[in-house]
C-alpha positions as CSV (number, residue, x, y, z in Angstrom):
1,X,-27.4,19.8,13.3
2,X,-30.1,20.4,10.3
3,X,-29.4,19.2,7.4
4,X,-30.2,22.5,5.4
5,X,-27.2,24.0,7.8
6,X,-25.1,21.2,6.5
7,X,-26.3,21.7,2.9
8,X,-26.2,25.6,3.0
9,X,-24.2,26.9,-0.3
10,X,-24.4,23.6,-2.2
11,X,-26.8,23.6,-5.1
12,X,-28.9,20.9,-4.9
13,X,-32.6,20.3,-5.4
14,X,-35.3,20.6,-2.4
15,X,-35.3,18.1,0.2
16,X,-36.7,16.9,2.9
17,X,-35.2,18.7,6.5
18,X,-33.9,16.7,9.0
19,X,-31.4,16.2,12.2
20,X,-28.4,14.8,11.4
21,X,-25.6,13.9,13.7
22,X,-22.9,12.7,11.4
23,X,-21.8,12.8,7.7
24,X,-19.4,10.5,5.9
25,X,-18.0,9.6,2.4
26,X,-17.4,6.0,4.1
27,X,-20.3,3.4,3.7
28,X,-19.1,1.6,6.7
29,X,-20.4,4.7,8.8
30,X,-23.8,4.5,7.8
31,X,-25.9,4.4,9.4
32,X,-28.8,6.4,12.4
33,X,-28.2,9.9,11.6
34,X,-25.2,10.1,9.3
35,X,-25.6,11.4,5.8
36,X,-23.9,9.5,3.2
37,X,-21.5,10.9,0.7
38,X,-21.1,8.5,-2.5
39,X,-17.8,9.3,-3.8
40,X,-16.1,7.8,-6.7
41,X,-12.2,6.7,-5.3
42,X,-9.4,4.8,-7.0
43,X,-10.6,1.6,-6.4
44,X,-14.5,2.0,-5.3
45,X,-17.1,4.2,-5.9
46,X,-19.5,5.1,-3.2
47,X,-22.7,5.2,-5.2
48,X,-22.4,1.2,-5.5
49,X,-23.3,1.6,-1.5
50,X,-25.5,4.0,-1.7
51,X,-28.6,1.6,-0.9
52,X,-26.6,-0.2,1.8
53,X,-26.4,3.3,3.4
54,X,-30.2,3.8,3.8
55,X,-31.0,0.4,5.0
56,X,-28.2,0.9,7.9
57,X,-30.6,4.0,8.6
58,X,-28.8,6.6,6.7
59,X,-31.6,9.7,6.8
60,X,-30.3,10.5,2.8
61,X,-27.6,9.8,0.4
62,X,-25.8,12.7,-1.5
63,X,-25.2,11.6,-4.9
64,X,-24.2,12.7,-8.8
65,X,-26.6,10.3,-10.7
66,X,-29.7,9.6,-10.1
67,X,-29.4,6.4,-8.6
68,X,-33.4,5.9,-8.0
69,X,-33.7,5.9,-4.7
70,X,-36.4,7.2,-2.2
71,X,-33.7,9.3,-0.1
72,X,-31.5,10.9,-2.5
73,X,-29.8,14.7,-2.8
74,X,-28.1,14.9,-6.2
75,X,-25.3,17.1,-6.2
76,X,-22.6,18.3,-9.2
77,X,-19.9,17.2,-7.6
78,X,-19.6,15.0,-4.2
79,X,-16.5,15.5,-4.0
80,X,-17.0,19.5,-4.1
81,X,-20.5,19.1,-1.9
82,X,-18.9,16.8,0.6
83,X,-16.1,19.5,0.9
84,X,-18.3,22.2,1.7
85,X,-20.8,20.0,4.0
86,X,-17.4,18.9,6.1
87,X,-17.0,23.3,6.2
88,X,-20.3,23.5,7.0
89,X,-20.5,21.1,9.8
90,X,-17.3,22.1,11.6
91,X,-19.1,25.7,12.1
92,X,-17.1,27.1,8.7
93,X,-13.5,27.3,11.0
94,X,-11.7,28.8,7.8
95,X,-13.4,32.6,8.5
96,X,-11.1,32.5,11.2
97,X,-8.2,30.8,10.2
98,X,-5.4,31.4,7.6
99,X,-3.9,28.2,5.4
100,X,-0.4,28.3,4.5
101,X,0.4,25.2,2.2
102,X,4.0,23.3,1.6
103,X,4.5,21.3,-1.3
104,X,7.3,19.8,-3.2
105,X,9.5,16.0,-2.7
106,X,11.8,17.2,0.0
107,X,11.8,19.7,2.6
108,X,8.1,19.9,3.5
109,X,8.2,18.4,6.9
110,X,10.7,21.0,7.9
111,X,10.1,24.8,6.2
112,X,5.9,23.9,7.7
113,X,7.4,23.7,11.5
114,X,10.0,26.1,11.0
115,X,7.4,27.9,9.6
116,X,5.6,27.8,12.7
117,X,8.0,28.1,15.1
118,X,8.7,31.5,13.2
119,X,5.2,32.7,13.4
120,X,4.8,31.6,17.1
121,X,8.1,33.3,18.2
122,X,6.2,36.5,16.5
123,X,3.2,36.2,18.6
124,X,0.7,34.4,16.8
125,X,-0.4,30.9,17.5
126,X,-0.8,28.1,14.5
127,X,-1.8,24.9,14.0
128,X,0.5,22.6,12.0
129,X,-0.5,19.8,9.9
130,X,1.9,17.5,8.4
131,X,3.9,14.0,8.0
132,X,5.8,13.4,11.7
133,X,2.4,15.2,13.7
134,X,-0.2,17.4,13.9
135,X,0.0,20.1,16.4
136,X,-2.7,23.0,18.2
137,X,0.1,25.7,19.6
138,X,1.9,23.1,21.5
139,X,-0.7,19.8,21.6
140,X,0.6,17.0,19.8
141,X,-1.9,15.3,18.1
142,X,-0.6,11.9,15.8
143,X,-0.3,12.2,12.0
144,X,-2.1,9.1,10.0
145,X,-1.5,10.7,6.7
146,X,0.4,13.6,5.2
147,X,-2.6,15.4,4.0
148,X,-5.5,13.9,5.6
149,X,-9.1,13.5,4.1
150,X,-11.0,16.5,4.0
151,X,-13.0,15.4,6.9
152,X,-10.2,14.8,9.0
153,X,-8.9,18.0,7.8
154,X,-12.2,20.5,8.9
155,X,-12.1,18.4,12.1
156,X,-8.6,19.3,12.5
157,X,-9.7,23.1,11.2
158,X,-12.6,23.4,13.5
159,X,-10.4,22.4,16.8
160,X,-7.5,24.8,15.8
161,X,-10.0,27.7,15.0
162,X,-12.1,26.8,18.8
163,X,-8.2,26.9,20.8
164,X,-7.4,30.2,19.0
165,X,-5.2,29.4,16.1
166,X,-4.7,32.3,13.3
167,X,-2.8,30.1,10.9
168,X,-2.2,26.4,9.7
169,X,0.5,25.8,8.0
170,X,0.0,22.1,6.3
171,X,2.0,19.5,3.9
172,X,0.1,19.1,1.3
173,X,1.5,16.1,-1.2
174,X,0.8,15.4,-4.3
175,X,-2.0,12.1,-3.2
176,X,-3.6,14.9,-1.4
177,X,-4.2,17.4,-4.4
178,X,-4.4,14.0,-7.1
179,X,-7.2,12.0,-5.1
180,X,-9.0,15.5,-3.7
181,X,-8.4,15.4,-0.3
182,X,-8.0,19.2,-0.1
183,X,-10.8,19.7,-2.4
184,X,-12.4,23.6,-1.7
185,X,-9.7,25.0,0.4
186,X,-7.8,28.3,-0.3
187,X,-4.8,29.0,1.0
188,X,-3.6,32.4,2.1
189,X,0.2,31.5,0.7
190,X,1.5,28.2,-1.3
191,X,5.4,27.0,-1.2
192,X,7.0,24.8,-3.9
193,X,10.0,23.7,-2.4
194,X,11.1,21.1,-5.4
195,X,10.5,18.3,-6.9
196,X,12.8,14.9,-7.2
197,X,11.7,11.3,-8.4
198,X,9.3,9.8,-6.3
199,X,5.6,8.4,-6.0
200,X,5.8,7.8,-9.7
201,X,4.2,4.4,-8.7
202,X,0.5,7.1,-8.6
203,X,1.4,9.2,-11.2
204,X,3.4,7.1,-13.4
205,X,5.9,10.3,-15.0
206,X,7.7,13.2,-13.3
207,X,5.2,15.6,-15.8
208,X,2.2,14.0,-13.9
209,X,4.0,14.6,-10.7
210,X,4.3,17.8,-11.5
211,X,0.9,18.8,-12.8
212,X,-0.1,17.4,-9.4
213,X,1.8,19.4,-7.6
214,X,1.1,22.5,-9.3
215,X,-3.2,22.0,-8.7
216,X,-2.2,23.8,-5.5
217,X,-0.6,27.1,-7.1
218,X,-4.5,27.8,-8.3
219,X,-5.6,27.4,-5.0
220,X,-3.9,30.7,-3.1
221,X,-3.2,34.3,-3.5
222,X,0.7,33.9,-2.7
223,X,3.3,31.4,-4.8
224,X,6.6,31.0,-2.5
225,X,8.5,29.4,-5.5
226,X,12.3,28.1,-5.0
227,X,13.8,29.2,-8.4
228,X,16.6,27.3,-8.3
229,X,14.9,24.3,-8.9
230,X,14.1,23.3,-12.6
231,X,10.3,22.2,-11.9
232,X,9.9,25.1,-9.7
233,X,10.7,27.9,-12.7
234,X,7.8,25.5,-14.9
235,X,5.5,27.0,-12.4
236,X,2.8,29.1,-13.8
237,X,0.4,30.7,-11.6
238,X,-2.9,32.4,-12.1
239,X,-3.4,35.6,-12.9
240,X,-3.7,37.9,-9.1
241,X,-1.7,35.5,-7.6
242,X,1.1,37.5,-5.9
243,X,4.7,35.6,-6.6
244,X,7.7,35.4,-4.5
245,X,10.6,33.6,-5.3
246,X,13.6,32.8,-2.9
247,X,16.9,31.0,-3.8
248,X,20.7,31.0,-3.1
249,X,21.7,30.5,-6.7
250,X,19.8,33.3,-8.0
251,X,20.6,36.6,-7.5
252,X,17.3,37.7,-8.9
253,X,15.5,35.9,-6.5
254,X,13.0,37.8,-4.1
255,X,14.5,36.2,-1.1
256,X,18.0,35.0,-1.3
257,X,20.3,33.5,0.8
258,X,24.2,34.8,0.4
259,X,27.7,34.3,2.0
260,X,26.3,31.0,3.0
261,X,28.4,29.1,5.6
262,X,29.0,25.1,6.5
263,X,29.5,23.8,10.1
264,X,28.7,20.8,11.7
265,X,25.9,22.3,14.2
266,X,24.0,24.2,11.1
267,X,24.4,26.7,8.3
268,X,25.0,30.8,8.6
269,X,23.7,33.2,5.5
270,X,23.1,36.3,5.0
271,X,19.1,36.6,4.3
272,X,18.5,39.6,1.6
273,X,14.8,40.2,1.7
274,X,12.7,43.5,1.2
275,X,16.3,45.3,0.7
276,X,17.6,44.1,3.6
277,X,20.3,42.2,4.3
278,X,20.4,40.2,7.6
279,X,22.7,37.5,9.4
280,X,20.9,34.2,10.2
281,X,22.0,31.0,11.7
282,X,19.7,27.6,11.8
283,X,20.7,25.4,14.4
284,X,20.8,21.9,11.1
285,X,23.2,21.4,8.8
286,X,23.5,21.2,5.3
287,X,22.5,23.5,2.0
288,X,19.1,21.8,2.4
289,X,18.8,23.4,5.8
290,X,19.0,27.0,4.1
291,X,16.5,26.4,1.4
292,X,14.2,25.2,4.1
293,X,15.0,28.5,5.5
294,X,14.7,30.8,2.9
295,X,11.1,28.4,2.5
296,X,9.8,29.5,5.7
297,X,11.2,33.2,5.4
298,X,9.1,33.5,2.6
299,X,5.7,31.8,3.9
300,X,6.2,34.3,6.7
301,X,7.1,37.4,4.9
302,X,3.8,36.2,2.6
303,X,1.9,36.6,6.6
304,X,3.1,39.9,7.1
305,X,5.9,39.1,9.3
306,X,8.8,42.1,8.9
307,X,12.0,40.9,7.6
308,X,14.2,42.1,10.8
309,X,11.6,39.6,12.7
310,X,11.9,36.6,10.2
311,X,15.5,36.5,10.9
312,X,15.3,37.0,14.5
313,X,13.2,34.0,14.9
314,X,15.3,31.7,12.2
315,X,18.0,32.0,14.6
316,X,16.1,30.4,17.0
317,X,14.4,27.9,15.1
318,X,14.7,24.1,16.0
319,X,15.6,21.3,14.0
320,X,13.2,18.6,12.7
321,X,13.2,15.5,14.5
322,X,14.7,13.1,12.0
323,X,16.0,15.6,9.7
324,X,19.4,15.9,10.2
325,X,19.4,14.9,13.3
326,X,22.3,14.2,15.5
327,X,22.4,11.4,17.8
328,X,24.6,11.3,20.7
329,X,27.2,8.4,20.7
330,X,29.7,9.9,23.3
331,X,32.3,8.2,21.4
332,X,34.9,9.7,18.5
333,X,32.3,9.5,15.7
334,X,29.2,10.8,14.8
335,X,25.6,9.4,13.8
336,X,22.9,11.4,11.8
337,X,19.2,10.2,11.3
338,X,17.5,11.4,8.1
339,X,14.5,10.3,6.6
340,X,16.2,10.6,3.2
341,X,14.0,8.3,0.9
342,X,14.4,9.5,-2.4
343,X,17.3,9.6,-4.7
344,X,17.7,13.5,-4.1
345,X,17.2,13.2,-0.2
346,X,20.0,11.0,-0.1
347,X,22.1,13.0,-2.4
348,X,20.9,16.3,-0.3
349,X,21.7,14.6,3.2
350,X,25.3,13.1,2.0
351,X,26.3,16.0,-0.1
352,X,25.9,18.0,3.4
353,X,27.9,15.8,5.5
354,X,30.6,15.3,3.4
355,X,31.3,19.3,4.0
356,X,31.8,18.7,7.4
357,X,33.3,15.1,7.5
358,X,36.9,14.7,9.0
359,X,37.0,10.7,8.6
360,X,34.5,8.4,6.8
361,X,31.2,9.3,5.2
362,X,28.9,5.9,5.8
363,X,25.5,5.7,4.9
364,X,23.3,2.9,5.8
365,X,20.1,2.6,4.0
366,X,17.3,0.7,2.2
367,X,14.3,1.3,0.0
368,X,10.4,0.9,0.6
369,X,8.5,-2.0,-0.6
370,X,5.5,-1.5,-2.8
371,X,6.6,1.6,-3.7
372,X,8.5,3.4,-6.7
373,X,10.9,0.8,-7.9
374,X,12.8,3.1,-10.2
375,X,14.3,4.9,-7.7
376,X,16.0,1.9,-6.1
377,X,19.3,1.6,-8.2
378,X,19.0,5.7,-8.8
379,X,19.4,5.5,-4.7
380,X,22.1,3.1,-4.5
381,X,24.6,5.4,-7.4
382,X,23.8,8.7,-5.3
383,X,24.7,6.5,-2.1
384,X,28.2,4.8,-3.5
385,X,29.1,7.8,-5.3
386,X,28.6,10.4,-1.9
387,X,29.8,8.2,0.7
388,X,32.9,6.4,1.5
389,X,31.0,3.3,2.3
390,X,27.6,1.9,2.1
391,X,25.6,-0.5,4.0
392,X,22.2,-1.6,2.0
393,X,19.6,-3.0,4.2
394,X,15.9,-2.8,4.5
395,X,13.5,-0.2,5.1
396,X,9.9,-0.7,5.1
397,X,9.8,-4.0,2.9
398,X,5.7,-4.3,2.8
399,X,4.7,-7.0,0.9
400,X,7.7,-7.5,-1.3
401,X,10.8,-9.5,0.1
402,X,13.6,-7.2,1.3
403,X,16.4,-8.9,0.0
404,X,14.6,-8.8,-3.5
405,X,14.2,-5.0,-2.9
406,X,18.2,-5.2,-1.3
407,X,19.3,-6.8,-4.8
408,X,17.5,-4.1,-7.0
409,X,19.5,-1.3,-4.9
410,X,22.9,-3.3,-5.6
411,X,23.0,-2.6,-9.4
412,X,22.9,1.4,-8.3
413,X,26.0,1.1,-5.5
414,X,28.0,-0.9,-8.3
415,X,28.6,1.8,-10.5
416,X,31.2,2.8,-8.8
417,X,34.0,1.7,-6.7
418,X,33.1,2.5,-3.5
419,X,32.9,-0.6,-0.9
420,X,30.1,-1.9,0.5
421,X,28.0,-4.5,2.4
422,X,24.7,-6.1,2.3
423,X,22.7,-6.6,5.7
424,X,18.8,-7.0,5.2
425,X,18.5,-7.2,8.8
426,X,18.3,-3.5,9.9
427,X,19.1,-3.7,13.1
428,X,22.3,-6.3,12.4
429,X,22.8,-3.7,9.7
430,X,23.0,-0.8,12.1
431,X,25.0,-3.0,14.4
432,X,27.8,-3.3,12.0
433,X,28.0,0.1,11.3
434,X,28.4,0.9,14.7
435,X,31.0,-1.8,15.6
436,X,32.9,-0.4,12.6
437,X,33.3,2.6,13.0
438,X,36.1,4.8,13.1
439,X,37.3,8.1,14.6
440,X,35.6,11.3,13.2
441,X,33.4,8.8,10.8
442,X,29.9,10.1,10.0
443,X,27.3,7.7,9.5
444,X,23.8,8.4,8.3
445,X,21.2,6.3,8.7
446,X,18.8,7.4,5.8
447,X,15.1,6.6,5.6
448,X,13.6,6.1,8.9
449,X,14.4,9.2,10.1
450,X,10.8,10.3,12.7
451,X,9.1,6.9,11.8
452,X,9.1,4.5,15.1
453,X,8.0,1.2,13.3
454,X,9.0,-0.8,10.4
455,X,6.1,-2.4,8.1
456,X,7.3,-5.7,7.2
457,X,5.1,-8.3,4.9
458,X,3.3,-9.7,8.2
459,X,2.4,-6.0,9.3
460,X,3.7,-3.1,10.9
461,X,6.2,-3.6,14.4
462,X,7.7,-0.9,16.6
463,X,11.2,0.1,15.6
464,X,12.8,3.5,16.7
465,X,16.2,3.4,15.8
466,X,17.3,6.0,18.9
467,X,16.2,2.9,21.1
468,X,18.1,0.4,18.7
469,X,21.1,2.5,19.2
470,X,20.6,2.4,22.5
471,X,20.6,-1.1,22.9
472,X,23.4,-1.4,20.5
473,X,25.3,0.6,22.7
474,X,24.8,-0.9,25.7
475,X,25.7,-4.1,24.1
476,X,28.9,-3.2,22.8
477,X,29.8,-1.7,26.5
C-alpha cells in the first residue's frame, strides 16, 4: 500500500511516496516497510525511538516535534494521525459499518451481547467487541483487552466489514477513552449503563472516572442514558445528540421497565417503549438482568429496530456466560458464577439472589491484586451485610500477597455480625463451600465469573472454576 493512501486526510507536509507494508505505534515493530508512529503513552513516549525505528529500516517516522531527522512526517496529533492511518489502511471499514458503544462499571459485558443477539434475531449480522470475546456473526475470536488499541480495533473493523457485518456493538471502558485507544471513532448510538467505584487506581476520584466516561457521549448521535443512576442524570451531551433514557424507577423515562417480576430462572416486565406496552422475559435473574434489558432495548430501538421486535427477541435472549450463571450441582442447593468485582456487582449479584433464596445466601469471594485498594473493605461490608455467610479468599493476587489483600477485605465483613471464614486458597475455599452446604443454599462465587486463569505473583495459571467444581464433585462422590 502507498503511503499517500495511508496518509490521505491527515494534514501533514509533503513527503516522499513510498510502499509500505505495515504501520505501528510500537518501536519493537520497526522495521522493513513499517511506518512508525511516535506516541506519547503513560510510561514512554514513542519519539524517544524514533531514530531506532529508521535504523531497523523504518521507510519514515510520523511525529509532533521536529525531531531532526532525515525521514520524518510531522503531524498535529499522532494519536489523531495514527487513528486515521489504522482507517485508512484497513480500506476505511467504518463506511460500511455502524458502532454501537457500551459504557459504564457494571453491565457492559451483558446489554453489548444481548444487544447483538437482539439485532441478529432481527436479521442483521454484527460484530461484537468486548471483555469475555470478540465475535464476526458467530466466530469467536479471543479478547486481550476490553477496548483494544485502535489498531487492533480497525483490524477487527476491517474483518467484520469484509464477512458482512452492519453493526459492532463494543465495550468501551474508561482506559479505552482515558489513554485514546478509540481515538477518531463515531458511534451511531452510546449507552451509559452506571457507574460504581472502581479503577480509581487510573483515575484517582469517582469525578475523573466520570469525566472519562462521559468522552464517549461527544462521540455519537444517540445517548442511551440509565436515569436511575446518579452519574448517569450528570450526563450532558452535545448539542444534535438525540437522548434516550430508560429506567424502572422512573416513570419519565423513555424506556421503562414496569410490573417487574423475580424468579429464579430470570426476570418478567412489562417493556413501555414508543407507547407501547409489551411483556418480556430474560432467561437471568436479578434487577440487574432488567437494566441490562432495558440497555439493549434501547441500543436497538436507537438502530431502528421496532418495539414489538425488541421484545420479541429479549425473550429469547441468552444469558452471559459468567453473569449469573447457574451451575449444575444435581444436588439440593444451588451455585451461581458472577464476575462481581466491584462493591456494586457484589451488592447487584447478592441483592438478586436473596429474592429468590429459600435457605442460605453464601458468597465466596476475593479481591484483585494491584488494583483499587479502596474497594476491598467497601466489598467485604456489601458481602457480610447481603449474605448469610461469607467465605474471603483470593482472586487474582498479582504481585501483592493474597492473604495481605484477604486481611484488607476482613475489616469490611466485620462490620457486621454475619459469620465468616478465611481461605486464601481458592480452590480449598470453594471446597468448603461446597462440603458445607445446605439444602436450598445459594452460593455465589463472585469475581471469576468468564475468566479461566488466575494471575498469581509468579504469572498467570489456568483455573476455570466449572472444572474445579467438577473435580470437587467428583471428589466428594
Amino acid at each position: 500500500m502507498l503511503l499517500s493512501d495511508i496518509m490521505k486526510g491527515i494534514a501533514c507536509p509533503d513527503f516522499t511516496d513510498c510502499e509500505v507494508t505495515e504501520i505501528t505505534s510500537d518501536s519493537r515493530k520497526a522495521g522493513e516497510g513499517v511506518v512508525f508512529v511516535c506516541i506519547k503513552g503513560l510510561s514512554a513516549d514513542g519519539h524517544d525511538f524514533a531514530a531506532d525505528a529508521l535504523a531497523k529500516g523504518s521507510p519514515v517516522v510520523v511525529c509532533e516535534r521536529d525531531l531532526d531527522l532525515e525521514k520524518q512526517i510531522v503531524v498535529t496529533s499522532t494519536h489523531d494521525a495514527f487513528a486515521a492511518m489504522c482507517e485508512n489502511f484497513f480500506g476505511n471499514p467504518l463506511e460500511k459499518i455502524r458502532l454501537i458503544g457500551v459504557t459504564g462499571t457494571n453491565g457492559k459485558t451483558s446489554a453489548t451481547l444481548i444487544t447483538k443477539q437482539v439485532l441478529e434475531r432481527c436479521g442483521h449480522k454484527c460484530g461484537l467487541i468486548g471483555t469475555i470475546q470478540n465475535m464476526i456473526g458467530d466466530e469467536v475470536i479471543p479478547a486481550r483487552f476490553t477496548t483494544p488499541d485502535i489498531y487492533e480495533l480497525h483490524s477487527l473493523f476491517g474483518r467484520m466489514a469484509k464477512a458482512g457485518c452492519e453493526y459492532v456493538i463494543m465495550e468501551v471502558s474508561s482506559h479505552a477513552l482515558e489513554l485514546g485507544r478509540v481515538q477518531g471513532l463515531h458511534f451511531m448510538a452510546a449507552c451509559f449503563t452506571n457507574l460504581t467505584e472502581d479503577h480509581l487506581d487510573l483515575h484517582g476520584t469517582m469525578e475523573a472516572y466520570f469525566a472519562a466516561k462521559a468522552k464517549l457521549f461527544g462521540m455519537t448521535d444517540c445517548a442511551i442514558i440509565n436515569i436511575d443512576d446518579s452519574w448517569g442524570n450528570k450526563l450532558r451531551i452535545a448539542d444534535g445528540t438525540e437522548l434516550m433514557t430508560y429506567g424502572i424507577e422512573n416513570d419519565m423515562a423513555d424506556i421503562c421497565a414496569r410490573d417487574v417480576s423475580y424468579a429464579a430462572d430470570g426476570v418478567s416486565f412489562t417493556l413501555h417503549a414508543q407507547d407501547q406496552e409489551l411483556p418480556v422475559k430474560v432467561p437471568t435473574p436479578g434487577r440487574f438482568s432488567a437494566y441490562n434489558a432495558l440497555s439493549a432495548a434501547g441500543c436497538a430501538l436507537a438502530a431502528g429496530i421496532p418495539p414489538e421486535q425488541v421484545a420479541e427477541a429479549l425473550c429469547h435472549s441468552t444469558g452471559v456466560k459468567g453473569r449469573a450463571e447457574v451451575y449444575p450441582t444435581e444436588r439440593d442447593f444451588t451455585i451461581i458464577l458472577d464476575y462481581a468485582h466491584t462493591p456494586d456487582g457484589v451488592e447487584n449479584i447478592l441483592s438478586a439472589m436473596r429474592e429468590v433464596t429459600e435457605g442460605r445466601l453464601v458468597v465466596l469471594l476475593g479481591c484483585g491484586g494491584d488494583r483499587d485498594p479502596y474497594k476491598r473493605p467497601i466489598m467485604g461490608e456489601a458481602a457480610s451485610r447481603l449474605a448469610d455467610f461469607v467465605i474471603v479468599t483470593s482472586d487474582n493476587p498479582r504481585s501483592e500477597d493474597p492473604e495481605s489483600i484477604v486481611g484488607q477485605i476482613i475489616p469490611g465483613v466485620e462490620q457486621h455480625d454475619t459469620p465468616y471464614v478465611a481461605i486464601v486458597n481458592r480452590r480449598e475455599a470453594m471446597k468448603y463451600a461446597v462440603e458445607h452446604a445446605q439444602p436450598k443454599d445459594v452460593i455465589v462465587f463472585a469475581g471469576k465469573g468468564h475468566e479461566d486463569y488466575q494471575i498469581l505473583k509468579t504469572g498467570k495459571i489456568h483455573f476455570d472454576e466449572r472444572e474445579v467444581l467438577a473435580e470437587i464433585f467428583d471428589e466428594l462422590k
